[in-house]
N, C-alpha and C positions, 0 to 999 in steps of 0.2 A: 514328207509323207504325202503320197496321194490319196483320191479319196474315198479307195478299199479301206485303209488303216485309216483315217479318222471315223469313216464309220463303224468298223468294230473296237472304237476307243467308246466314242459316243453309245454303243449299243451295248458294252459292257458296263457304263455307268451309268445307263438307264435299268436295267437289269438291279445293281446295287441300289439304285436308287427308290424302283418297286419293294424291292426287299426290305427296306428298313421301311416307307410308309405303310407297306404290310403292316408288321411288327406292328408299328405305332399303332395303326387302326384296330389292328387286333386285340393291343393292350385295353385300348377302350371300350371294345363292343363286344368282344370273344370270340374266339379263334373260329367257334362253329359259324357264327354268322360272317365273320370276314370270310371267310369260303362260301360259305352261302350267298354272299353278295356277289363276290366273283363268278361263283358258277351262273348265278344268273344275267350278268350282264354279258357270259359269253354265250348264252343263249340269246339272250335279246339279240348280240352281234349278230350270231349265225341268221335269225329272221331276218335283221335286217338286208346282211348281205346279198341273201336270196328279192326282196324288195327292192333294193336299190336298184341291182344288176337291171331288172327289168323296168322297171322306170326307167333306167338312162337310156336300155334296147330303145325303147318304145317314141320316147323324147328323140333321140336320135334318128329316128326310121321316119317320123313323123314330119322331121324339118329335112329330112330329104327328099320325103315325099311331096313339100311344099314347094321345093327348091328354095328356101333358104341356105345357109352357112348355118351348119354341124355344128363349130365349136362351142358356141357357150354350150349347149346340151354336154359335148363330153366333158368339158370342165366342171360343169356344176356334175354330172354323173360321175367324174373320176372323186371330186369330193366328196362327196356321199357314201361312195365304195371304200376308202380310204377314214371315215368315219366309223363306220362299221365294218371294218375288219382289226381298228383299232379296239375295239370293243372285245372282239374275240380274243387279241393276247390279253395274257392273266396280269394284272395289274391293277390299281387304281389310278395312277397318274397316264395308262394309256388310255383307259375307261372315259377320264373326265377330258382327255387331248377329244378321244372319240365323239363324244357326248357333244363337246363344243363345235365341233364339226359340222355336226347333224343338225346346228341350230341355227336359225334361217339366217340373222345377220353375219353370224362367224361363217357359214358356207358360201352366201354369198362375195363376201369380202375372200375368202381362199379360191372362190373360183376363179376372182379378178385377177389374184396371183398368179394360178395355174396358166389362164391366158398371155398375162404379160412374158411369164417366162418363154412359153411356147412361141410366141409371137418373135422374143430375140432369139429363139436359136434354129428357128428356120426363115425362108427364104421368104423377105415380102410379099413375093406373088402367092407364094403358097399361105401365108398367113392371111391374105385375101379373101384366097378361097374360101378358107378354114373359116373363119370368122367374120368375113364380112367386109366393105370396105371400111377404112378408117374415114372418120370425118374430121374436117379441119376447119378451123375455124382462123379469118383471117380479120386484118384489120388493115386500111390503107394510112399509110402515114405520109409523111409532106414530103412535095416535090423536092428532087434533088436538081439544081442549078445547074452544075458544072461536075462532071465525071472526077472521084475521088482518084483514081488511077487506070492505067491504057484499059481495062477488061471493065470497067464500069459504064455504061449507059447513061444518059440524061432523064430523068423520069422518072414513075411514082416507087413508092417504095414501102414494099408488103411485107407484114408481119405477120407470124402465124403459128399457130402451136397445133399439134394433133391430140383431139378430143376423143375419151373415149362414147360412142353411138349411143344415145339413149337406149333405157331398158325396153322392151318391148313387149 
C-alpha cells in the first residue's frame, strides 16, 4: 500500500475512534454537553485559525523584512495552523491532538520537526536559505602519523557533528 491507502485506513480508524470516545464522554457528562463542548471548541478552532494565519503572515513578512531566513516562522506558523484547524474537526481526541499543538512546549518541539523534515527533503542550499545556516560544532583530535591508506593525508584530524543554531 502506498501512502493514499494508509492514510484513509488510519483516517477511517481515527473516525472510529472519535466515535466511541464520544459515546464514552457522552455517557459521563450527557449527550447535550458533549455537543456542547464540541461546538465550542469548533469555534475556539475557527478564531483561532483566523489568529494564527495572521501571526504567521506577519512573523513571516517581518523576518523578510529583516533579511533574516523564513523558516522557523513558517514552521512554528504551519504548527499553529495545524493546531487549530485540528480543533475545528469534531472530535475530542482531534481537539486535545489540537490543544497540545497550541501549547508553547509541544509546538515548539513540532516546529523542530517540521524543519527537520523539511530540511531532508529539499536541497541544502535551499534549506540554507530557508532557515538559515547550520552551525557546527568541531573538535580537533590527535595527529595522524603515517596515512591509513593512498587517499589519507598526514595531519590533524576533525570531528564534528551539525548543531541545531541557537533560539533567537
Amino acid at each position: 500500500m502506498r501512502g493514499l491507502g494508509w492514510a484513509a485506513i488510519g483516517a477511517f480508524l481515527l473516525v472510529i475512534a472519535e466515535i466511541t470516545v464520544f459515546v464514552l464522554v457522552a455517557g459521563q457528562i450527557g449527550w447535550g454537553w458533549a455537543i456542547l463542548i464540541g461546538l465550542a471548541t469548533m469555534a475556539l478552532g475557527f478564531m483561532l485559525v483566523k489568529r494564527e494565519g495572521v501571526r504567521a503572515w506577519r512573523r513571516f513578512r517581518t523576518a523578510l523584512g529583516e533579511g533574516r531566513p523564513a523558516g522557523g516562522e513558517v514552521s512554528d506558523g504551519l504548527t499553529g495552523l495545524l493546531g487549530a484547524l485540528l480543533l475545528i474537526v469534531p472530535g475530542f481526541l482531534t481537539d486535545a491532538a489540537g490543544l497540545l499543538l497550541l501549547a508553547p512546549p509541544v509546538r515548539a518541539f513540532a516546529g523542530r520537526q517540521v524543519r527537520r523534515v523539511a530540511e531532508r527533503r529539499i536541497s541544502p542550499a535551499a534549506a540554507g536559505d530557508l532557515f538559515g545556516p547550520r552551525v557546527v560544532r568541531a573538535e580537533r583530535g590527535a595527529p595522524v602519523a603515517e596515512p591509513t591508506d593512498s587517499t589519507s593525508q598526514p595531519g590533524e584530524i576533525v570531528e564534528g557533528e551539525i548543531i541545531d543554531p541557537p533560539a533567537r
